[in-house]
C-alpha positions as CSV (number, residue, x, y, z in Angstrom):
1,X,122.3,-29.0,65.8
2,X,124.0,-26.3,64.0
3,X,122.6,-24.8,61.1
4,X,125.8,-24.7,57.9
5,X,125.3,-21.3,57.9
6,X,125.0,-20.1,61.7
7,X,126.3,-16.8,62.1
8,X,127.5,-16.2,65.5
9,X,128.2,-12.9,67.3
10,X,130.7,-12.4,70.6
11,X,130.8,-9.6,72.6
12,X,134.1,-8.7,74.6
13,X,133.4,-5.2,74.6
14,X,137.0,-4.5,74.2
15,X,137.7,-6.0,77.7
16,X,137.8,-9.6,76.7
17,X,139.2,-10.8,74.0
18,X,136.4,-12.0,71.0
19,X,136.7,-12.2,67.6
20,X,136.0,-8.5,65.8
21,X,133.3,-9.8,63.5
22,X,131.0,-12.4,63.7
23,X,131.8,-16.2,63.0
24,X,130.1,-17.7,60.2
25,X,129.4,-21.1,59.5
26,X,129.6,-24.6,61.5
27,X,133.1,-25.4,61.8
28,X,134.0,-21.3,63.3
29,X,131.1,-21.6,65.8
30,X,131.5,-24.9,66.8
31,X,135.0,-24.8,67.2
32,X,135.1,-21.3,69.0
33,X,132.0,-22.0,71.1
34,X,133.9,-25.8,72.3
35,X,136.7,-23.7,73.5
36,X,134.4,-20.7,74.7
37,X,132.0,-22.8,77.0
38,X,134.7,-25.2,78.1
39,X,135.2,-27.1,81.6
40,X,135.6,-26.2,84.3
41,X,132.5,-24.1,83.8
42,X,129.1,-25.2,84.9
43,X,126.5,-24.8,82.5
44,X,122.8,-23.7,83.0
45,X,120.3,-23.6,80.5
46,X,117.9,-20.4,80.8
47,X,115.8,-17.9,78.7
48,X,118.2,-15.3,77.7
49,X,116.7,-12.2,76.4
50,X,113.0,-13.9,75.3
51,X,115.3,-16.5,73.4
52,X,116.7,-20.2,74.6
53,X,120.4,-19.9,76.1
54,X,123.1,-20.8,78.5
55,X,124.8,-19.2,81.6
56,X,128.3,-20.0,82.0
57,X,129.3,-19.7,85.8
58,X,133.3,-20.1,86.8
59,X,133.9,-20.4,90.6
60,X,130.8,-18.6,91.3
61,X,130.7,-15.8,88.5
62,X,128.7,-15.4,85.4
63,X,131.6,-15.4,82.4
64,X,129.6,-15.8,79.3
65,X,125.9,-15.6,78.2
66,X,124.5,-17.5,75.3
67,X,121.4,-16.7,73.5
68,X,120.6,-18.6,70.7
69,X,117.9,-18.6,67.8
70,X,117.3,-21.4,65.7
71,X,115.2,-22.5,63.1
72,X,113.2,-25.9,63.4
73,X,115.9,-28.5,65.0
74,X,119.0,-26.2,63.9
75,X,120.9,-23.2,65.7
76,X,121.1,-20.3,62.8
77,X,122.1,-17.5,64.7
78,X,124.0,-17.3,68.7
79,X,125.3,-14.2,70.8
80,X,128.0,-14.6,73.1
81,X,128.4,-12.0,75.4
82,X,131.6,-12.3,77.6
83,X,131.9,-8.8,78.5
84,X,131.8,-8.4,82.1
85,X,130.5,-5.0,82.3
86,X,127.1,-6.4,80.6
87,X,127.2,-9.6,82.8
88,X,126.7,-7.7,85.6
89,X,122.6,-8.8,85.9
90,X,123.0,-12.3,85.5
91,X,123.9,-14.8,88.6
92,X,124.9,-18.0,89.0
């Protein structure tokens, strides 16, 4: 489902840790967003931002929104934003 070339952006805003510049192909995303969006978070798809995305929720509290744009079947380009300061909106 990911595109070879997905780019994908995460956004700690200094108070989480995330990478400093975007992660660029399969294998980076895949394997950052497999440790990212891992148990024991629940998982809910939603629209995020006019775009199709996920809401991660640990023990009650939104830790990571996903918005992703792809490109027929493929994923070409995700934002993760784990900051908590921008979270603040979102509920589980």
């Amino acid at each position: 489902m990911l595109h070879p070339g997905i780019r994908l952006t995460v956004d700690g805003g200094g108070v989480v840790a995330a990478p400093s510049s975007p992660l660029e192909g399969r294998s980076a995303a895949s394997a950052f967003l497999t440790e990212a969006l891992s148990a024991p978070a629940a998982l809910r798809v939603e629209a995020v931002n006019g775009v199709a995305g996920v809401v991660q929720c640990v023990d009650g509290h939104v830790t990571g929104v996903l918005g992703l744009r792809s490109r027929g079947r493929l994923l070409v380009e995700g934002w993760l934003v784990v900051n908590p300061d921008k979270l603040m909106r979102w509920r589980c």
